[in-house]
N, C-alpha and C positions, 0 to 999 in steps of 0.2 A: 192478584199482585203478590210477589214474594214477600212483601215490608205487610206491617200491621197498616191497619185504616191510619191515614193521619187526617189534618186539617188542610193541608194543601194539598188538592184531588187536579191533575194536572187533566186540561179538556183538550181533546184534539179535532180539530176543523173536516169538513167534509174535502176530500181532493182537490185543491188548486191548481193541479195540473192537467191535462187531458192526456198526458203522457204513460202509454202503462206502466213504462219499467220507471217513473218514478212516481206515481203512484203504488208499485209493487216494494221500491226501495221504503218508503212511508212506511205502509202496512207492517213492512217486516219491522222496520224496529218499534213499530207500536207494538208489536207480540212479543217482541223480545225486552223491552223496558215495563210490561205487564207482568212476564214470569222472571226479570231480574228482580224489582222492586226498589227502594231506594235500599244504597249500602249501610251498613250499620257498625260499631265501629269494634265486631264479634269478625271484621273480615280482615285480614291481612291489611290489605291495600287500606283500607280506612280508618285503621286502627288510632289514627292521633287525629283524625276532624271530627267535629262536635256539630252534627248537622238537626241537633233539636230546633235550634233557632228556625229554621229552613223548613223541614218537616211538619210544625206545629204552628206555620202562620200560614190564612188562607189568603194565599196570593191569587188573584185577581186575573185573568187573561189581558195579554195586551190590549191595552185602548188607546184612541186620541190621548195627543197630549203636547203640551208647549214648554219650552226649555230654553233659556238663553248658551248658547254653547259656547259664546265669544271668550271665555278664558280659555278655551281647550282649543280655538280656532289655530290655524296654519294658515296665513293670509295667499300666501304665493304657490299651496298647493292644489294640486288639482282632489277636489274632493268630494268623497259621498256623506250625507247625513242621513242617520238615521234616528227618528225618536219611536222609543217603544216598539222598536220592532219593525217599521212604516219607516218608509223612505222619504224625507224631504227635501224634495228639489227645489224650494225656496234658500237654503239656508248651503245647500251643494256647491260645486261652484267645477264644471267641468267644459269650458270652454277650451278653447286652445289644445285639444288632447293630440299628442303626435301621432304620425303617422305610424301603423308597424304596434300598434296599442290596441284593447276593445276594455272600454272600462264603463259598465251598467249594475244596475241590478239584477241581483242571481235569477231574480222572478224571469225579468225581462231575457236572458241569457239562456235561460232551460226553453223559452218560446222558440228563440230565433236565434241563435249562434249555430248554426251547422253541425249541433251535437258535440261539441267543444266541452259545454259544459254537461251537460248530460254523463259524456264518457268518462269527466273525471269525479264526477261528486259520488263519495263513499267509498271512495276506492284509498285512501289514507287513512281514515277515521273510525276503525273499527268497532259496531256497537255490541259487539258479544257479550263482551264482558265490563262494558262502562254505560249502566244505566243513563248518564246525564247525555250522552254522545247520544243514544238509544233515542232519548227524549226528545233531543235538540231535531233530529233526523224525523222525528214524526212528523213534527210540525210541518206550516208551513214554505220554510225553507225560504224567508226573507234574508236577502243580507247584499254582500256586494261583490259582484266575477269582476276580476283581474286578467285579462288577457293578452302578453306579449310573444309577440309574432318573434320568429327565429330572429337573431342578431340585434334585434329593437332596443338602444339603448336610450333610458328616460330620463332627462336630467330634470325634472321635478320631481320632488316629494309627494308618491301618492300619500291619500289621508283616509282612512275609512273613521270616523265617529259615531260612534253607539253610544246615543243618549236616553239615561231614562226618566220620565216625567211621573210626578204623584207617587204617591203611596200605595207599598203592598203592589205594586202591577208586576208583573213577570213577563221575559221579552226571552226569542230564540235567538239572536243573530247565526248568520250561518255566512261565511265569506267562503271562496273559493280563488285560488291566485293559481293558475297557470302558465312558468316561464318556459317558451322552447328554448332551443338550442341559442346558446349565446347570446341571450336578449340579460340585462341587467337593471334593476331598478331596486329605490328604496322606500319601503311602504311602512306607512304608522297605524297599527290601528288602535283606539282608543275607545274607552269603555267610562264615560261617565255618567252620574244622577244626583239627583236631589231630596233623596227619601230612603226611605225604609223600600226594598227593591228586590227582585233576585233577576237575574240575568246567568243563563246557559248558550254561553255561543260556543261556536265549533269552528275550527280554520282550518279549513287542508290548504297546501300548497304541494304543488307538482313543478320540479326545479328540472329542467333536460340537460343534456350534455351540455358542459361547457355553460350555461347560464349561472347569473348569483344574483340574490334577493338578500338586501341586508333589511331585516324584519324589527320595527321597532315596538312591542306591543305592552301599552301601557294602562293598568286599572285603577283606576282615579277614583272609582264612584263613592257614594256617603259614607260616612264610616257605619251607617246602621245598614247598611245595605248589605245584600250575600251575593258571589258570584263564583259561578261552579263552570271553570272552561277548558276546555283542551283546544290545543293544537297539534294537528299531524300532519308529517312533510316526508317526502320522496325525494331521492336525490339519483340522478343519474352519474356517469362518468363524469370525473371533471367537474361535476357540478358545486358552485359553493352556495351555502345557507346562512346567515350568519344571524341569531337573535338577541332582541334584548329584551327580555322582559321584566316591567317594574311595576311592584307590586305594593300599592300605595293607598288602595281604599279598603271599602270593607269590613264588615266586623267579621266573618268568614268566607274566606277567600283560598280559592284552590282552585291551581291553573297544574294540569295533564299536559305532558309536551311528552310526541312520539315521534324519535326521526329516523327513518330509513335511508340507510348508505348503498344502495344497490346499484352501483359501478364504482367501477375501478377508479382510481385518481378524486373522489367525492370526496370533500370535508363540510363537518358538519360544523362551526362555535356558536355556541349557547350560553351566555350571560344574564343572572339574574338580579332583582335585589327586591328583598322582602323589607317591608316597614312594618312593625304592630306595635301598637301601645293600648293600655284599658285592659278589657279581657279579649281583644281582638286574638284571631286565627287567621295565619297566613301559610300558603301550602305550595312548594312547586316540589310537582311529580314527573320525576326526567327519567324514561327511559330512551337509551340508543341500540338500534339495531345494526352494528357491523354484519351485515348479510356475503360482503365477497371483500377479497384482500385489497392492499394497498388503500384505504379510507383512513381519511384523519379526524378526530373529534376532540371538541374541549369544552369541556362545561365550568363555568365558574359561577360559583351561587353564592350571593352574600346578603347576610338578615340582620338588622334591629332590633332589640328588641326591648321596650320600656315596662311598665307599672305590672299588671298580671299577664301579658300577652304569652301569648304559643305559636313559635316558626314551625316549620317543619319540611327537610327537605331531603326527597329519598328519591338517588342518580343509581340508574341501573344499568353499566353496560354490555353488552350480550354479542359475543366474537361468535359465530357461526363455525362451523365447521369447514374447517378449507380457505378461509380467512388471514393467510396467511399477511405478513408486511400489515398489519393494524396496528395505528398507535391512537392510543384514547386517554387522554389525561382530563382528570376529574380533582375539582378544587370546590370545599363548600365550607365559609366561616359563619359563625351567628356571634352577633357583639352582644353581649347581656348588659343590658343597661339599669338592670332592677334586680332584687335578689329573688323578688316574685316570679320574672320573668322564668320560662324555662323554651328552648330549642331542643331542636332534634334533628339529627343529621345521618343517613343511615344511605351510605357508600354500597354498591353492590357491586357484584363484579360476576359475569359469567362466561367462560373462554372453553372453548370443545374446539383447539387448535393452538399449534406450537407458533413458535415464533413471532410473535407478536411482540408489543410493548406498551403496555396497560397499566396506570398510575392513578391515585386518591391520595387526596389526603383531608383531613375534617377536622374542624378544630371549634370548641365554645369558647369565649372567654369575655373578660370583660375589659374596659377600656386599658390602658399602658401607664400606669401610676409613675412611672420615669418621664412619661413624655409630659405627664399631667402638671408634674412638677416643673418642668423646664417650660412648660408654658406660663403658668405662673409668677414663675420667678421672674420673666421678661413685664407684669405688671398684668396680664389676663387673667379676670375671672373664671371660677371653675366653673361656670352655666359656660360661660366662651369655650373656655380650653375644654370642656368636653364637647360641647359642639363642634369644634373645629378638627377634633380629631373624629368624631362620629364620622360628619362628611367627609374628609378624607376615607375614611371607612370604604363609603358608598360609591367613592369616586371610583374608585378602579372598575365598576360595573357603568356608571355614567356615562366615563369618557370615550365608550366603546361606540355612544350613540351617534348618529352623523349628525345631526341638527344642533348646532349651536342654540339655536333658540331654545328648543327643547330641553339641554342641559342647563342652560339659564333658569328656566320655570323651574324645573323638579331642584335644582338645587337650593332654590329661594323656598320653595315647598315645605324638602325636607327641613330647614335650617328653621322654617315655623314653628312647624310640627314638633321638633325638639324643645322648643321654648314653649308650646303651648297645647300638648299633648295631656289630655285629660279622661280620654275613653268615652 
């Protein structure tokens, strides 16, 4: 392995498939995540996460395990569970699924979907050069396919929940969402546990002409917990993607977002928000690929940040050659809320073609001592009045999400968490 010996020696299972070429896809990134090794923080890309915590606890292979999930439940959605890794269709809830849908497990789907999922899995999530993607791909390959048929429009809220149960256990989720053409739906998926944990999932989605997926993906789990995830997306012609990722548990946490514009008329928006307090680490890594012209993209990243914690958010966009009519506008704040705290916000920008129109901008600071005052002065405490502008803060990535419900919880959340945030 490229990395020294640690304590967490990750084991991988005999083939779960009888399928060669993904049995072959396995093999390859188990060769390839043996001579990557874990990264270290001597690599570019790694250089601000502190992955000793990760490295030097010997996590456990998934096992059984039982978890009440009902604070994270979506009652009226059609939903998968999963604890540890292991699907539960006790706690699931997929009746009524429309027509013009195929919604199972990735297991169940690589058996008998007509090579649907077969032809798309690995073709977004490249494990070259990202060891954890490498890993997740070994394994294997629990999680949950998403399949809508062309024009399929879903007017419930998919739900996928990744929950993890006990101490020290280690889980792969691995989803897959495939939209054809013109089909629209709005999927959550959620990441929570109860312990000390690490959790490496991986999400492709595959977006066709003319379809949109507004993606809500939210990491909840313990604050002593670690979770190392990416996501990677394809976008055809016309196609829209729209994410929201909130970034709320954790003691180190780093989510990879890769999305590909490859047709014309594609827009990609990507919204984020990071929370840390204690010595927590929180990380989104956004790279966009403008591959051919006329694509639109917007990233907007915004971070918390309390007592010793460390944000860290690095937007890469990348205009192709011939790329012409691309506009990419890129926006990434961090609120310091401690003088211990320290952010990092690192805007990249790479264009090999004219006429485009490509924007950032990055800003640290800390909360608005004019607003702080005029809050006050109306008769608000300064635990209130910074709270109240915090979440304001936050909101501008919130309110992007579609579920009211779900804006309700995380705003109750955060609004805790800032009165009772201790590490």
């Amino acid at each position: 392995m490229g990395s020294e010996m640690t304590a967490f020696q990750p084991t991988f299972s005999k083939p779960a498939h009888a399928n060669p070429s993904i049995q072959a896809l396995r093999a390859a990134a188990r060769t390839r995540f043996e001579a990557l090794g874990f990264p270290t923080r001597r690599q570019e890309a790694w250089r601000f996460v502190n992955l000793g915590a990760v490295i030097t606890t010997e996590f456990a292979p998934e096992r059984p395990g039982t978890i009440d999930v009902t604070p994270w439940s979506l009652p009226e959605s059609l939903t998968l569970v999963f604890v540890n890794g292991r699907f539960d269709p006790e706690r699931s809830n997929l009746t009524q699924i429309p027509p013009g849908m195929v919604i199972k497990t990735l297991a169940d789907a690589l058996e008998d979907d007509k090579g649907v999922a077969q032809s798309h899995l690995g073709t977004s999530a490249a494990f070259d050069d990202h060891p954890f993607v490498a890993l997740n791909t070994a394994q294997d390959l629990e999680g949950a396919f998403i399949h809508l048929l062309p024009g399929t429009d879903v007017e419930k809220t998919i739900h996928i929940l990744y929950a993890g149960a006990g101490k020290n256990t280690v889980s792969y989720p691995r989803t897959l969402i495939v939209a054809e053409s013109g089909a629209r739906a709005n999927i959550v998926e959620s990441y929570v546990s109860e312990d000390q944990s690490l959790s490496c999932p991986v999400t492709e989605v595959a977006v066709a002409q003319d379809a949109s997926i507004h993606h809500t993906r939210l990491q909840e789990e313990h604050l002593s917990a670690n979770h190392l995830g990416s996501v990677a997306v394809n976008l055809g012609s016309n196609a829209a993607y729209q994410l929201s990722s909130i970034n709320l548990g954790a003691a180190v946490a780093r989510i990879d977002i890769n999305v590909s514009l490859n047709g014309a008329g594609a827009d990609a928006s990507l919204d984020g928000l990071t929370l840390v307090g204690g010595t927590r680490q929180g990380d989104h890594h956004v790279r966009i690929d403008h591959k051919v012209g006329e694509c639109t993209s917007t990233q907007r990243f915004r971070s918390v940040l309390d007592d010793e914690s460390r944000a860290v958010f690095t937007g890469r966009i990348v205009v192709a050659e011939g790329a012409q009519g691309t506009d990419a506008n890129q926006s990434s704040k961090s609120l310091v809320r401690s003088s211990d705290a320290v952010a990092f916000n690192n805007p990249q920008l790479e264009i090999y073609t004219d006429d485009v129109r490509c924007t950032h901008g990055s800003t640290v600071g800390r909360l608005d001592e004019e607003a702080l005052f005029y809050l006050r002065a109306r008769g608000i405490g300064r635990a209130e009045a910074e709270g109240l502008l915090t979440l304001a803060f936050a909101a501008e990535v919130l309110d992007a999400i579609p579920s009211k419900e779900i804006r309700t919880r995380l705003e109750n959340l955060i609004t805790t968490r800032l009165g009772t945030e201790t590490g």
